[in-house]
C-alpha positions in Angstrom: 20.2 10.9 -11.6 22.9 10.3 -9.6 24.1 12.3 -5.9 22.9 12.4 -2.5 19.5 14.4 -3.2 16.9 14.3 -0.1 13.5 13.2 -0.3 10.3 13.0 1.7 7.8 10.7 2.0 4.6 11.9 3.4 3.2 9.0 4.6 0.7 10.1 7.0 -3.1 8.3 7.1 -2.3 5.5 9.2 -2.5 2.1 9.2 -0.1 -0.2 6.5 -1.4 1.0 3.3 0.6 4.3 3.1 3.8 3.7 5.0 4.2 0.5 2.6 3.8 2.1 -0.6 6.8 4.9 0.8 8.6 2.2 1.3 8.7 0.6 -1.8 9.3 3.9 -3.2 12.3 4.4 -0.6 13.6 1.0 -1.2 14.0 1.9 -4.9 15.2 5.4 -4.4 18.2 4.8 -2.1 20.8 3.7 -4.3 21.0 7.4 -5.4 19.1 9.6 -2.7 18.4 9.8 0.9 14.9 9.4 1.4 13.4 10.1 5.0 9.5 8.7 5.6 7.6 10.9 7.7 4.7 8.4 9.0 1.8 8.5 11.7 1.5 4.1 11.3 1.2 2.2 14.5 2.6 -0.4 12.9 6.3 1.1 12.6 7.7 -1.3 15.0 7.5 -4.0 12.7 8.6 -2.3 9.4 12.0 -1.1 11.6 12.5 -4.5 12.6 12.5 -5.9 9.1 14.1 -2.8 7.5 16.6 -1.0 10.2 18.1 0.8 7.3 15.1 2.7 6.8 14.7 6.6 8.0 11.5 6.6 9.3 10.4 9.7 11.2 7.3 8.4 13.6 4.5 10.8 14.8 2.3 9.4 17.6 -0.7 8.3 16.0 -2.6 9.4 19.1 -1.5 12.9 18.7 -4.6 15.6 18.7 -5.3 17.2 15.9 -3.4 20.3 16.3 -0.6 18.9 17.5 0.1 16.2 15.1 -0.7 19.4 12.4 1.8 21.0 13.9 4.7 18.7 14.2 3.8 18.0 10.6 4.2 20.6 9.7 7.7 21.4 11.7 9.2 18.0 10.5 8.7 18.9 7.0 10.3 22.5 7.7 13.5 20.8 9.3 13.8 18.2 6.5 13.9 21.2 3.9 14.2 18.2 0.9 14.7 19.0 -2.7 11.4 16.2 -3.6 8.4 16.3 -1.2 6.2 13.0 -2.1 2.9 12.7 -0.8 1.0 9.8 -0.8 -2.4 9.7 -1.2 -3.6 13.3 0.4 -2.9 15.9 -1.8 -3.3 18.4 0.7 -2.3 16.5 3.9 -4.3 14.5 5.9 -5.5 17.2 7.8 -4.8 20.1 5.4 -1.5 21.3 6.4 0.2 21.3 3.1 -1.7 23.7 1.1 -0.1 26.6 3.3 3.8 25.2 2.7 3.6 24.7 -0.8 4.4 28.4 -1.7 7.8 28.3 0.9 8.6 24.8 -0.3 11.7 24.7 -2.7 10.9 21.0 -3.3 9.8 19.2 -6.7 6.1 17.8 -5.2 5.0 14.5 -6.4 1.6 13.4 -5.7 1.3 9.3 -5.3 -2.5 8.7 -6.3 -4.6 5.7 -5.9 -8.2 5.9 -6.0 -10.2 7.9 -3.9 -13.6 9.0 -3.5 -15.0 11.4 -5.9 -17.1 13.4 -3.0 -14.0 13.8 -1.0 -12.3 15.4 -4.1 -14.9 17.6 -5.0 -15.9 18.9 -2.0 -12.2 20.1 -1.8 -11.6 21.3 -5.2 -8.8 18.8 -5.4 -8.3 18.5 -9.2 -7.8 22.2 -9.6 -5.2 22.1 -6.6 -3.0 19.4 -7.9 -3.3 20.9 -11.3 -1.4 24.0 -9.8 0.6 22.7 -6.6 2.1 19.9 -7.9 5.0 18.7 -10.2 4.0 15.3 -10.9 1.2 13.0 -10.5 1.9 9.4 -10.1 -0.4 6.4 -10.7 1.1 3.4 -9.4 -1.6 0.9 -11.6 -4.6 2.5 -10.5 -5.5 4.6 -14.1 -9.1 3.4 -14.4 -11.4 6.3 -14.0 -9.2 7.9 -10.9 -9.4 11.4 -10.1 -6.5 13.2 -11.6 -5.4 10.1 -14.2 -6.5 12.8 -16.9 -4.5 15.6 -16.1 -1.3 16.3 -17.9 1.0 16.1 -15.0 -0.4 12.5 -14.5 2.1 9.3 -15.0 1.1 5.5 -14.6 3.5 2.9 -13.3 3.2 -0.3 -12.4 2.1 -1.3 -9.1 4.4 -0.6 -6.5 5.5 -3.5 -4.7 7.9 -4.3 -1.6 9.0 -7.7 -2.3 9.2 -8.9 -5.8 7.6 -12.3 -5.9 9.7 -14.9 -6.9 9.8 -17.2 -10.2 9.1 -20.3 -8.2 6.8 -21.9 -5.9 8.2 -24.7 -3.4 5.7 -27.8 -3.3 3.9 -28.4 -0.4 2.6 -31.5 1.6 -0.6 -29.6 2.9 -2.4 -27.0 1.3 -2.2 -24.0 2.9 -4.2 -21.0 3.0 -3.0 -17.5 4.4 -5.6 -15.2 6.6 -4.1 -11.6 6.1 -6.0 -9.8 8.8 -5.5 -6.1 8.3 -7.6 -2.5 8.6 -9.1 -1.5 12.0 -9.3 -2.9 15.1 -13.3 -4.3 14.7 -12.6 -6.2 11.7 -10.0 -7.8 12.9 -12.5 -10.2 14.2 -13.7 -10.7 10.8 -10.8 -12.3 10.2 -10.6 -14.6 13.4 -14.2 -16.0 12.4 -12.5 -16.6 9.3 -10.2 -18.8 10.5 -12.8 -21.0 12.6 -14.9 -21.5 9.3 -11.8 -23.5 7.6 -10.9 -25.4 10.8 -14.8 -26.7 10.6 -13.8 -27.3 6.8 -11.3 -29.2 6.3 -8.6 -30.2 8.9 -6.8 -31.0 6.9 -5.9 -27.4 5.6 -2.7 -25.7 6.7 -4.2 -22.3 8.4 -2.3 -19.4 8.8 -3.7 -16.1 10.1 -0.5 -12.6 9.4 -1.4 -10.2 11.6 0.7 -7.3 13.7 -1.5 -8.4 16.8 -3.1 -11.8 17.1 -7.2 -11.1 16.1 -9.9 -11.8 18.6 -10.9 -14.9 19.0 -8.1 -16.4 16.8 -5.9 -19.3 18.3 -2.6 -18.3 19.0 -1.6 -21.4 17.5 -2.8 -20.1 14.0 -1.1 -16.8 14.0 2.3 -15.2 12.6 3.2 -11.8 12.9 5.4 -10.9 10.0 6.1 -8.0 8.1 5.6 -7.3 5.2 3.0 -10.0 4.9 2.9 -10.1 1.2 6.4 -12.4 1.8 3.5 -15.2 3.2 1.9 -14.9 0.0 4.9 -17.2 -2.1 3.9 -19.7 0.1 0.3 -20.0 0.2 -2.2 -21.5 -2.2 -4.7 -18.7 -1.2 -4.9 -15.6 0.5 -8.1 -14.5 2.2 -7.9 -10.7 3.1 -9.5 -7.1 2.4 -9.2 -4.6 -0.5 -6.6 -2.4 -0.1 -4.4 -1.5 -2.2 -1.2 -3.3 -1.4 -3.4 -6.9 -0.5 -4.7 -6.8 -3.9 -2.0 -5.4 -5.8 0.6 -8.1 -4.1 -1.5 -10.9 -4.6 -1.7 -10.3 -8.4 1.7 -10.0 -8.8 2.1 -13.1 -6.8 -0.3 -14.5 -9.2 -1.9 -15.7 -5.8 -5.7 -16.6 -6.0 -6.9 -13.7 -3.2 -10.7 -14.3 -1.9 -11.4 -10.2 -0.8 -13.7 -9.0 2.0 -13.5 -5.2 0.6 -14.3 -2.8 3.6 -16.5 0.6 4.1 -13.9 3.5 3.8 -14.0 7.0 4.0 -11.3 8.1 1.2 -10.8 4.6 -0.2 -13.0 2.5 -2.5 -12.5 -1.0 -1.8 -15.2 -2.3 -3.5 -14.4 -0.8 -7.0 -10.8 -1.8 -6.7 -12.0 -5.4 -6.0 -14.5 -5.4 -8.8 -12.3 -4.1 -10.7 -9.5 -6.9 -9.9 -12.5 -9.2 -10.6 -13.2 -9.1 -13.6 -9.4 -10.4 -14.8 -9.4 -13.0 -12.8 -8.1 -14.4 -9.3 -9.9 -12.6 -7.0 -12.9 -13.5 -5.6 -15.2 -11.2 -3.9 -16.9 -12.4 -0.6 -19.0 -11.0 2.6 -19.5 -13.5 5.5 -16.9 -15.2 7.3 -18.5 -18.5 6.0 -18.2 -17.5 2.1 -14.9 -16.3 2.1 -14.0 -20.2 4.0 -15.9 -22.0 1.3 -14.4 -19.7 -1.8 -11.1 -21.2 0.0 -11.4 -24.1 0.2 -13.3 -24.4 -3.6 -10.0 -22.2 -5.2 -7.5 -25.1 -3.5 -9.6 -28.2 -4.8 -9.6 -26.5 -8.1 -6.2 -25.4 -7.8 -3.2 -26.5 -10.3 0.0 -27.8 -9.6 2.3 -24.7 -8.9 3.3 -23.2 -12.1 6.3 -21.0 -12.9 5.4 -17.2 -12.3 5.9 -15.0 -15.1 8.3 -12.3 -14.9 6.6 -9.1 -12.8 7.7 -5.6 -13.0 8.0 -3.1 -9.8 6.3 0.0 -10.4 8.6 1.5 -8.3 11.8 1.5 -9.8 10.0 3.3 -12.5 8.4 5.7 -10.6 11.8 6.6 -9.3 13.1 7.3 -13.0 10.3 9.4 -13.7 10.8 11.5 -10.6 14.3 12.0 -11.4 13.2 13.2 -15.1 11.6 16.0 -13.7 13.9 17.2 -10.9 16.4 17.3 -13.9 14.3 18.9 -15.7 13.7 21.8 -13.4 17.5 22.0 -12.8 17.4 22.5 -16.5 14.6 25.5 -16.5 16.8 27.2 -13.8 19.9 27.1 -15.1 18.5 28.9 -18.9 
């Protein structure tokens, strides 16, 4: 569907989970629409440095609660877009959507990945996206998620911001990537990480992609780069948590990923990485020391670097399917 359409991204939630799926949705989107992301991430610096072209409106994420409600709330008003997409919260992070919807022209598209099935009952979510949304989109999280059952519900593939490439360049040294990510007290997780494999092996290439270098990792062993999953090409493991985008990128990337999943309070880590399990090349650990000595085992059992097989975005699709249904709404009007 062709023209200059406008659409929003609610990315709100914080952190990189949510302002990187909008972006691989906005990346795949702008060829025929102007998409805005409306994000509360402390990590916006980065994704602007890497991606100028983006149109990223940023809320403080140290706002109060009422305030950052309200500006919200008055961003969304001023945009006035024909497709509101929210990621994740179906009725905002802190509820401020629920009230809009019925003075909302705008298609609404829900991106769903899994969440916790006390948070949605306890807000009577399923019957509210049955009735306030459009479209539901699953971007390769079906198994046994929420709203995968209702009839609004679409599956894509995983949404990714880079597509790996074919081909991996040989190395000299093995080298296995740290991707230190979530809040600020695990980042020393990571760091303690990165000591394990320098007791190791030496001889091990260590690098540890973070936005801030991790307590109590050397300086030496750090990289701040955005998006991270650009690392992965080059790595012979990666060593991270469970989110979403870690473990979908690194199965794309058809990267052996050794995954520390993390307590959350709307996210289930440890499912997804059970689930990830169980079809190979990920490996879930606890302790700083297991997740060194899963490393260093994958690498010495590791085979030369094979071609990748061809791996499909998720969000070029999810793009389509929007589109379908905007068309189709022009459609119902204009009968």
């Amino acid at each position: 569907m062709a023209g200059d359409s406008s659409w929003l991204i609610y990315a709100l939630g914080g952190g990189w989970g949510h302002l990187t799926r909008a972006v691989s949705l906005a990346q795949a989107a702008e060829p025929h629409h102007k998409v805005r992301i409306l994000t509360n991430s402390p990590y916006v610096a980065p994704v602007w440095k890497t991606m100028p072209e983006l149109d990223l409106i940023s809320l403080d994420p140290k706002l109060d609660f009422a305030t950052a409600r309200d500006r919200t709330i008055q961003q969304i008003v001023i945009a006035d877009a024909v497709c509101l997409i929210v990621d994740t919260f179906p009725r905002g992070l802190g509820g401020e959507l629920a009230p809009l919807f019925k003075s909302l022209r705008a298609i609404r598209v829900l991106v769903h990945r899994d969440l916790s099935p006390r948070y949605v009952a306890q807000g009577g979510l399923r019957n509210f996206v049955r009735s306030a949304y459009d479209l539901v989109l699953i971007p390769g999280e079906d198994e046994a998620t929420a709203f995968a059952s209702l009839p609004l519900a679409v599956v894509t593939a995983p949404w990714l911001v880079r597509n790996p490439p074919r081909n991996r360049k040989p190395r000299r040294r093995r080298r296995i990537l740290v991707c230190a990510s979530g809040y600020a007290n695990e980042l020393p997780w990571y760091a303690a990480v990165v000591s394990c494999l320098r007791a190791l092996d030496s001889n091990v290439d260590v690098r540890c992609v973070a936005p801030v270098c991790p307590p109590g990792c050397p300086r030496e062993y750090w990289v701040a780069h955005w998006p991270a999953s650009d690392l992965f090409a080059a790595a012979d493991v990666v060593i991270g948590g469970a989110g979403y985008n870690t473990i979908r990128e690194c199965v794309a990337g058809q990267v052996p990923l050794i995954a520390r999943p993390w307590p959350r309070k709307y996210d289930r880590q440890w499912l997804r990485a059970q689930r990830a399990a169980k079809t190979g090349g990920v490996t879930i650990v606890q302790e700083p020391t297991e997740a060194a000595r899963a490393a260093i085992d994958q690498i010495k059992r590791a085979r030369p670097p094979q071609a990748r097989t061809e791996v499909r975005n998720g969000a070029a699709e999810a793009v389509d399917i929007i589109e379908s249904v905007m068309e189709n709404r022009v459609a119902r009007v204009g009968q």
